[in-house]
N, C-alpha and C positions, 0 to 999 in steps of 0.2 A: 184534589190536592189534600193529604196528611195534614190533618190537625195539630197529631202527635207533635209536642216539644221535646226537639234533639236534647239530649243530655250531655251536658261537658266536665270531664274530672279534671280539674286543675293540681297539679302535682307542684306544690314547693320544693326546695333543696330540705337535706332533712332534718337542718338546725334551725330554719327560719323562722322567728318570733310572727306570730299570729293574733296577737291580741293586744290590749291598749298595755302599754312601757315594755314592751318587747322587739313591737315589729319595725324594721326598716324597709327601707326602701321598697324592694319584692313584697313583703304583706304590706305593707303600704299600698302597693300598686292592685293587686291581686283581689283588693277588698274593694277597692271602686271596682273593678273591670267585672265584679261579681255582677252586678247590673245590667249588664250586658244584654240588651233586648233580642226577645224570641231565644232562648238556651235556659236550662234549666242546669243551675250547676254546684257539682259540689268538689269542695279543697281539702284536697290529702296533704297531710304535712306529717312532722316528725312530732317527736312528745313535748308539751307544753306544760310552760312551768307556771302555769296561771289559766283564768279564764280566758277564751278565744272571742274575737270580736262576734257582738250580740246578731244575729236574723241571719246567722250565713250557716248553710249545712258543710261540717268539715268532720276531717275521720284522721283521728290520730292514728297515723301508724309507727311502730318500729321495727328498725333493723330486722329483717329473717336471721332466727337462729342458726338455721338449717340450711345456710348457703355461703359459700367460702368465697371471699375478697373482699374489696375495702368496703368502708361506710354506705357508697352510692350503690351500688353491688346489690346491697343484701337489703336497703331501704327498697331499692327497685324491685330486687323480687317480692317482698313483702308488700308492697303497692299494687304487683302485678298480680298479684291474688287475689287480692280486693277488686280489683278492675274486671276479673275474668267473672267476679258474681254484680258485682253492678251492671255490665256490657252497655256501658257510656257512650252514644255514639262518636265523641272526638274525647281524645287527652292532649291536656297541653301540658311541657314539662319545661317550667322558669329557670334557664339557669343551670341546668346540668347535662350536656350533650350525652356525658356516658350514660345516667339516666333516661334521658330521651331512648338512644339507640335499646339499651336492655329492654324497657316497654317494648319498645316497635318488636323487635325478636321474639317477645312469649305475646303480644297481639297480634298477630298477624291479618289478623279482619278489621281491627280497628287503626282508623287511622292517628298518629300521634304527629305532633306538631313540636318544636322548640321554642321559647322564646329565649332569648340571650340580650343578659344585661351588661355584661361584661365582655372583655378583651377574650374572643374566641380563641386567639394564639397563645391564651394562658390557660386554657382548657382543656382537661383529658378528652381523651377521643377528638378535639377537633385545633390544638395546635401547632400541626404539619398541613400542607394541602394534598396531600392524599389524606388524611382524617377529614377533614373538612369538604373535601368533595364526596368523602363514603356517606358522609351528615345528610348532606344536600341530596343525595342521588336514596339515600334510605327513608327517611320521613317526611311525612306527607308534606309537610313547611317549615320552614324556619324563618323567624324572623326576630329584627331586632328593633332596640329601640330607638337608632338612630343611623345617622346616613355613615358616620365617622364608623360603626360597629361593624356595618355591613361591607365598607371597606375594606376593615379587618379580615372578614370572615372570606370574602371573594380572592382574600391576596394569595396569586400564585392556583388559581383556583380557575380551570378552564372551560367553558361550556356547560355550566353544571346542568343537571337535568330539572331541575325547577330551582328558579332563581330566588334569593331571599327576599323578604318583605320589610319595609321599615313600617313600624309600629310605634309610634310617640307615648313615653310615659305621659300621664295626665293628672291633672289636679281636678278636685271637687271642688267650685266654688261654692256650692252652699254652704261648706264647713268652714271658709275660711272667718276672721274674727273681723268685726265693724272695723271698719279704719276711722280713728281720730285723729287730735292733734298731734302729730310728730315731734319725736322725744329728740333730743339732739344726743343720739345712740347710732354707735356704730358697733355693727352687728357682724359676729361670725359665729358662725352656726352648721355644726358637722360632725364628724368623728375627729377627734382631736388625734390624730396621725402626721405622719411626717406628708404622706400622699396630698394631704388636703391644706399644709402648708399655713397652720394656726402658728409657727412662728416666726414666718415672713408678716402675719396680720400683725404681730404684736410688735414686731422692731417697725413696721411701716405707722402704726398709732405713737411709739416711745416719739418717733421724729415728730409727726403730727399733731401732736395733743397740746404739745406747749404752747403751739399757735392757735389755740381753738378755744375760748375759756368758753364755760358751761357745758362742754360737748364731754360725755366721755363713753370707754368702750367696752364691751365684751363678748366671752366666750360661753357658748352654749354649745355641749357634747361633751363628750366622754372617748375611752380608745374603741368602747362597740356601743349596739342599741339598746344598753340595757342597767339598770339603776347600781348594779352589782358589780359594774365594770371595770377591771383591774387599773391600777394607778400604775402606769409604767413610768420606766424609765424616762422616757419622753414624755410623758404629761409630766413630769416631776420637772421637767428642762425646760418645759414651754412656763410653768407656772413662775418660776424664778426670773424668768425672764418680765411676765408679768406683774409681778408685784413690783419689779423694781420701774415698771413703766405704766402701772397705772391702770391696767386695765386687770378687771374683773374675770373670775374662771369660775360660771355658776354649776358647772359640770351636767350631766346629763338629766335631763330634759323631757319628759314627755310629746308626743310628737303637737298635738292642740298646744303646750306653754310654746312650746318652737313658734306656733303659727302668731301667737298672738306677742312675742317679742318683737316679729319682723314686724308686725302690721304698728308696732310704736317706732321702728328703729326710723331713723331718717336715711342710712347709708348699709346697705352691706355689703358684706366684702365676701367671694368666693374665689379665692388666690390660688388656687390647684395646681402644684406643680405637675401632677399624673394627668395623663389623657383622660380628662373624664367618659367615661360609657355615654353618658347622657348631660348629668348637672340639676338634680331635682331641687336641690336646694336655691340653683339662681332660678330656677322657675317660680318656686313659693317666694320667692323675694320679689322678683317684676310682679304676679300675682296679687302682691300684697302689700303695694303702693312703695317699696321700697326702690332708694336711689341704687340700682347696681355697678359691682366695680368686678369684673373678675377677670380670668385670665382668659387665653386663645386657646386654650388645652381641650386637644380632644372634641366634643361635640359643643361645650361652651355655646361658640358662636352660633350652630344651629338653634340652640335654645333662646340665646338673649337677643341672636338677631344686632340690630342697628338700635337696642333696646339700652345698651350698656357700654359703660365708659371700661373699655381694658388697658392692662396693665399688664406688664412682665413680671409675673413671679420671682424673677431670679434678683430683679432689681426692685429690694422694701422700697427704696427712695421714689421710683414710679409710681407704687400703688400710694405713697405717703403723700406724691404731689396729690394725684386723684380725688383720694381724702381729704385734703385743705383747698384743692379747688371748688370738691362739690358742698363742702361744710361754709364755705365760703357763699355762694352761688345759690339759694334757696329758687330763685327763680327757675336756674335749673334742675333742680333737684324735683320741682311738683311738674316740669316736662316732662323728664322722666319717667316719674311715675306714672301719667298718663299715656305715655307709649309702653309701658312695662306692663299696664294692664292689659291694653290694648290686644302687646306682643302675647301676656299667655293667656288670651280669651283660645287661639288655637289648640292651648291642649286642655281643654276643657273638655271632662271625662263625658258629656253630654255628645260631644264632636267621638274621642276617642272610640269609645264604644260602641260608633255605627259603623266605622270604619273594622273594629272589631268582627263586629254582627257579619259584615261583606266579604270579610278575610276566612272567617268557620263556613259561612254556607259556601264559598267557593271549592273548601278545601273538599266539605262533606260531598258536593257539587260530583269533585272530579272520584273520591273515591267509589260511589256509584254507581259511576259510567263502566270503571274496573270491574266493579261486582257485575 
């Protein structure tokens, strides 16, 4: 049996922040899964406007001068060059199917894999089902992060020749912060966009605050992941809205101040009116002794489970009872919490990352047998 440890290049999209006050979600994710036992791997991204997170080998690349079409296009072929003197034994590409398929094209010995964090029917190359079954029947896997994604991705989609995998985003417990005594804060914590519904939170506190004396609330994010983040339009509407009701807009965040707000808040609120892909942030919150309230959107309920008390986005007054019920309610509230730990002991990146490990030797597995 080979000694040799298989090599893995992880390919970001090629705006993605990779280092501390830059990354979401995907570097988020991509920086635990680096751990990944038995793979030796290194992350190609796009150009960094800062240092990248500390022990991880990554290779900044940019856009090919010397190749015509868009952004993904020309990152990919400029990635696929570097790949062709590395010769990785797997590539994985987070988040960009046309990315994926251009590798697969100029590798053709090397097998490449997708991960997809988002709404696949919003994606070039794979938001018709003939795109999405050319996906499935070209690259060695695809997979996603949740069961609601791969829904998506199979819609309209018949017999594919290898069927997608769900792959659960995951937390690091040992980063998260001591949990103490619980602050009577209610917490919303995200990109402040209309998708993620920070002013559904704030009209469902304007109603609920008056009944809650000591308790008050806020907003952690910005409109992206990063300290520089334009003040739109809509954060300028959410905030108006918030001063006049009280609650607080501390704007964007480092992802460690995010962890160690939830682990004081006593309540967060994740009101999503979009489908969520997944829901990373109601998972840091059951994670991190927080009482959750969010909505049925999208993979939500896979994540919170029977963990969390939901509410209809559409309707503030719902989420607002929820709030004066569980502000009310502390016995239930440290229930909660103890099922909310409980709930995301499963995507602990210790669990994730075997299931990881079993997903590449499988893939490396079948490519073999081809060779």
């Amino acid at each position: 049996m080979s000694s040799v440890i298989p090599s893995v290049a992880v390919v970001l999209p090629p705006r993605e922040g990779f280092g501390p006050g830059r990354a979401g979600a995907i570097g988020l994710l991509v920086r635990r899964l680096v751990q990944t036992p038995g793979f030796d791997t290194v992350v190609f991204g796009g150009r960094q406007d800062g240092p990248v997170f500390p022990g991880i080998r990554f290779q900044s690349i940019g856009p090919s001068v010397w190749t015509l079409g868009n952004t993904n296009i020309r990152y990919a072929a400029a990635v696929g060059d570097a790949l062709k003197a590395l010769k990785p034994a797997l590539v994985e590409v987070h988040n960009r199917p046309e990315i994926a398929l251009a590798l697969a094209s100029r590798l053709n010995s090397i097998p490449v894999t997708a991960v997809i964090h988002n709404d696949p029917q919003a994606m070039r190359e794979a938001n018709s089902p003939l795109q999405r079954t050319v996906l499935l029947g070209r690259l060695a896997r695809v997979v996603t992060n949740s069961e609601y994604l791969r829904r998506r991705l199979m819609d309209g989609v018949n017999a594919p020749t290898r069927l997608p995998v769900v792959l659960p985003n995951c937390l690091d417990f040992t980063e998260l912060p001591p949990q103490g005594n619980r602050e009577k804060l209610i917490l919303f914590a995200g990109r402040v966009v209309a998708d993620k519904a920070p002013d559904v939170f704030v009209t469902a506190c304007a109603a609920a605050l008056p009944d809650l004396p000591g308790w008050r609330a806020e907003i952690i994010g910005a409109d992206r992941f990063s300290r520089g983040s334009p003040d739109t339009a809509f954060i300028k509407m959410v905030r108006a809205l918030a001063e006049s009701a009280g609650v607080r807009m501390l704007g964007y965040r480092d992802h460690p101040e995010v962890l160690a707000a939830m682990a004081r808040a006593a309540i967060v609120v994740v009101p999503s009116r979009w489908a969520e892909p997944f829901g990373l942030v109601a998972l840091e919150a059951l994670a991190s002794g927080a009482a959750l309230i969010c909505s049925r959107r999208g993979a939500l309920p896979e994540v919170a489970g029977d963990a969390a008390v939901y509410a209809d986005p559409d309707h503030s007054a719902e989420i607002a009872a929820a709030i004066g019920m569980l502000a009310h309610d502390e016995s239930r509230r440290t229930a909660m919490a103890a099922a909310g730990r409980q709930r995301a002991r499963q995507f602990d990146v210790a669990v994730v990352v075997q299931k990881l490990a079993a997903l590449r030797r499988d893939v490396l597995n079948v490519a073999a047998r081809r060779d």
